[in-house]
N, C-alpha and C positions, 0 to 999 in steps of 0.2 A: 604485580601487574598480571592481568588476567590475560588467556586469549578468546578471542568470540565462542571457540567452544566450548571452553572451558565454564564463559555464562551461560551460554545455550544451555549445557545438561543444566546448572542452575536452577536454569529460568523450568525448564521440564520438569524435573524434578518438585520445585518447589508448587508447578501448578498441577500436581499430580498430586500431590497431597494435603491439598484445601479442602476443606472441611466445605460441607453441603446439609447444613443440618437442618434446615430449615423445612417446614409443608405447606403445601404438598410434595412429593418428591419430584410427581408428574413435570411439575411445572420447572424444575431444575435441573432435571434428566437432561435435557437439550442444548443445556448449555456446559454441563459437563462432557457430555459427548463434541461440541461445536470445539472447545480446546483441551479434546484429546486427542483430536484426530491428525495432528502433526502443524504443521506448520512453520517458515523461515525463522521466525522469532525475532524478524528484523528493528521492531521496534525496543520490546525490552533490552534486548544484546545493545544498541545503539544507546541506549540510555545508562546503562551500565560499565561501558565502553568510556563513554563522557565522564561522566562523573570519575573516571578510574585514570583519567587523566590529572586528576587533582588530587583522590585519596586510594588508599587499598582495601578499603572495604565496602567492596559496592554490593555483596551479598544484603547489607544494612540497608538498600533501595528496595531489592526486591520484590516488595508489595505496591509498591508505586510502579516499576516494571512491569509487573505482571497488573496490572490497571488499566495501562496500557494496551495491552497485550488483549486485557479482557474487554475494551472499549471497538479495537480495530475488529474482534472477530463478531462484536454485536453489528456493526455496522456493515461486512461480508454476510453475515446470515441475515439482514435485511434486503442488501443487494441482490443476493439467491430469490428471495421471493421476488423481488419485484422485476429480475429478469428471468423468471423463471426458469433457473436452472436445475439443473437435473443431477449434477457432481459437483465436488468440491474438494479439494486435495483426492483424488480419488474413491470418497464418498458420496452417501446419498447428503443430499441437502436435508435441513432441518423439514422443509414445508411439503417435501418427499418421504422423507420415515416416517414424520407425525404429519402435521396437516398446516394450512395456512396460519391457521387460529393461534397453534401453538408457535408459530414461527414469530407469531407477532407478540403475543404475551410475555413469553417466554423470551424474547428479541429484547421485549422493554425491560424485564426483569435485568437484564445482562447489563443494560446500561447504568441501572441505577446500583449494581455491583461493582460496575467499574467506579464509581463514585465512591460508592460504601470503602473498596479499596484503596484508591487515593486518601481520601480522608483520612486514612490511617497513618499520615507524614508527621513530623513533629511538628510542636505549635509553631516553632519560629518561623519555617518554610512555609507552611499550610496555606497562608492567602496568595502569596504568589504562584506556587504551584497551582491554589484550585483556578485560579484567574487564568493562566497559561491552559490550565485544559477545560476551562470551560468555553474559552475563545477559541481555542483548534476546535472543540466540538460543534460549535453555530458555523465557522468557517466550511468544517465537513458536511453539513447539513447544506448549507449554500451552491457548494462545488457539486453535490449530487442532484441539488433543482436545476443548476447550470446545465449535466449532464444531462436529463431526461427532455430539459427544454430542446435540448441540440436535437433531440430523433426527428424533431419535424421542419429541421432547417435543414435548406442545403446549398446554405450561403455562410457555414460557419467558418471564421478566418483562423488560421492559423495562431494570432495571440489572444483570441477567445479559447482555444482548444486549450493553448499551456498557463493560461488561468483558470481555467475548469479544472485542469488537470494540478497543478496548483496548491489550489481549494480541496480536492477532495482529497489528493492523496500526498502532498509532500507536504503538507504542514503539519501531518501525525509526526513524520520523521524526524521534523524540526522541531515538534512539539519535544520529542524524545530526546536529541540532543542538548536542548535547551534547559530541560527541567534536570536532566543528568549535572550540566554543568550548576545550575540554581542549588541544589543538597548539596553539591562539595562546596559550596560558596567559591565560588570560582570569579573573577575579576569582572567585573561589569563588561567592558568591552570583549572579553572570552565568553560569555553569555554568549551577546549579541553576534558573535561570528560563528558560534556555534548553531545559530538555529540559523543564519546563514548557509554553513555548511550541511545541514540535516534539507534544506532547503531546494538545494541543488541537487544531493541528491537525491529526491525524493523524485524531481522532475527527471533524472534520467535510470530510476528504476521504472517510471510508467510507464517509461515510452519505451523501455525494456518490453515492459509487459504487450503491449501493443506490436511490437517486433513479433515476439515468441507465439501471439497471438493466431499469428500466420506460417510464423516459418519453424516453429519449436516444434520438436517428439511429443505426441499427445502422451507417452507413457514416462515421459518424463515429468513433462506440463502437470500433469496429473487432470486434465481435460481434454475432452476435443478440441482441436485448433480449428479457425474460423469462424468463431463466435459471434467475434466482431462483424463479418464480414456478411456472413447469414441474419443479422439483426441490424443489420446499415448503421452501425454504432459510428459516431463521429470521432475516428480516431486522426493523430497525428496523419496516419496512412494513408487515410481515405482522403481530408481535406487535401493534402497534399496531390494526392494523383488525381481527382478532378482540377486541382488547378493546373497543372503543370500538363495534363493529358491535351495532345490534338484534338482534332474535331472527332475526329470517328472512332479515339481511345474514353471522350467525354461519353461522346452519344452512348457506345456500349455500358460505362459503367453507369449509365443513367438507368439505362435499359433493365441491367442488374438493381440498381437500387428501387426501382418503379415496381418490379415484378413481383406480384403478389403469392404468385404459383411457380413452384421453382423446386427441380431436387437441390437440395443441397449441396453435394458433396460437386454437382456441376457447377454450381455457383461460386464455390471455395476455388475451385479449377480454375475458372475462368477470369477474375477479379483479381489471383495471385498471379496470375501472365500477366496480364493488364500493370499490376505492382512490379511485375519483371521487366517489361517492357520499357516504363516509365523510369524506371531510377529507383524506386520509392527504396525500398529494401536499404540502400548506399545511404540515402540520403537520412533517413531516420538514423543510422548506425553514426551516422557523423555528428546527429545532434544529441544524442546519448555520449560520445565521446565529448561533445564541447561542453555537458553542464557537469559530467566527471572531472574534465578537466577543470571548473572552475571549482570545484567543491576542492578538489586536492590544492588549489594554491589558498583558500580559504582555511584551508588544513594548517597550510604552510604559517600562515599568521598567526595563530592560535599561541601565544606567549607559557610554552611550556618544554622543556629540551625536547629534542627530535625521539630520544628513547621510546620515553612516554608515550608517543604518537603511534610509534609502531603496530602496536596491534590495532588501532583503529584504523590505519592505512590499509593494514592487511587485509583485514574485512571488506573495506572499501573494493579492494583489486576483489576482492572474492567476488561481492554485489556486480562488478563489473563482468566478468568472466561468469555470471549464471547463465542455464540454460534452461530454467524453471522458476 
């Protein structure tokens, strides 16, 4: 039995020395640099994690892992451009050091690597597998039109928000513990509560994210906090604090989301009292705490001794207790 960091160096290592053979170089540069540049590794480890639940040699995934790994960061250096960021784990973005052109080229290249990677599973697995990530990938794609359609609502409800949220980002996770349990041929109904459990969690790492978004060390973060808040991104937060906000806690955050001219860092000020005021801060930490909670008694179900479980628990409490 493995522990999470024990695949992490793994999973590092192993994407640390994949071959790039291919020309132009140009156009490959950007995606070797997009996964050197660090990252949680939350999906490969999770996937590894699963599968390790049923066999010991989850090193034998590792290309399907790292697939993974290399689908999630096509999809962050697509998000980079089109919210025009400026950092990224404490880097320049890809459409920052090169240009848009390359962000996008080189973005699609990525994808079609994650592919080229996956397909490299043995034949038995191969349809299932490519079937599980080619559905988490149309799913991601949907969650992210979900998200862009939200900028210009400001009536989005709260179970539109954690089906958006959902869609984009907790079905990778699920996708990850899923296809981990699928290679160790693990019991049908262990499948399915495994991407259950990848599921749940996946919904209370984003609203993690969303948390930290605000109230997180931007040198921890490895970004400036307030993103959300300066781009009126329809987070858990925001929906929340216009709903529950008085008349004159509305009216101001309207104020703030109407305003075209604005310094920033008064706006981050001003929105984060407003979130103090309200509850919001309490009340997002208690919904992060209920889909933890349901993902560990999901755990609990999992028809495997409690041993075995342990390090993915462990991780689990890790994912909880982030501050980045």
């Amino acid at each position: 039995m493995y522990t999470s960091n024990e695949l992490l160096q793994k999973v590092n290592t192993f994407l640390d020395r994949l071959p790039y053979d291919r020309q132009p170089a140009s156009l490959y540069d950007p995606i070797r640099y997009v996964l050197s540049i660090g990252g949680k590794r939350i999906r490969p480890v999770l996937m590894m994690l699963a599968y390790n639940l049923y066999r010991d040699d989850p090193e034998s995934i590792l290309m399907q892992a790292v697939a993974l790994e290399t689908y999630h960061n096509y999809t962050l250096l697509h998000d980079d451009l089109m919210d025009n960021a400026d950092v990224r784990r404490g880097h320049q973005t890809v459409h920052r050091r090169w240009d848009a052109n390359k962000a996008i080229l080189s973005g699609d290249s990525m994808l079609v690597l994650a592919y080229e990677r996956m397909q490299q599973c043995d034949t038995r697995h191969l349809p299932q597998v490519l079937s599980l990530f080619t559905e988490t990938a149309l799913e991601i794609g949907e969650g992210q039109e979900y998200d862009m359609t939200f900028e210009t609502r400001n009536d989005v409800t709260e179970d539109e928000y954690i089906e958006m949220i959902r869609l984009k980002t907790s079905v990778l996770l699920a996708c990850a513990t899923k296809m981990g349990a699928l290679l160790a041929d693990a019991p049908e109904a262990d499948v399915e509560n495994l991407y259950r459990f990848g599921e749940q969690l996946g919904l209370a790492f984003q609203l993690q994210d969303d948390l930290l978004d605000v109230y997180g060390d931007p040198k921890v973060f490895g970004k400036a906090i307030g993103g959300d808040i300066t781009s009126n991104k329809k987070t858990y937060m925001l929906i929340n604090a216009v709903n529950r906000a008085d008349d004159a806690q509305r009216a101001e955050l309207l104020r703030w989301i109407e305003a075209r001219d604005f310094d920033r860092d008064e706006k981050v000020r001003a929105v984060t009292a407003l979130y103090d005021q309200i509850g919001i801060r309490q009340l997002c930490e208690a919904k992060i705490n209920h889909y933890f909670e349901q993902a560990r008694q999901t755990l609990d179900g999992i028809n495997v001794p409690d041993n075995r479980k342990a390090h993915l628990r462990a991780y689990m409490d890790e994912l909880l207790h982030r501050n980045k």
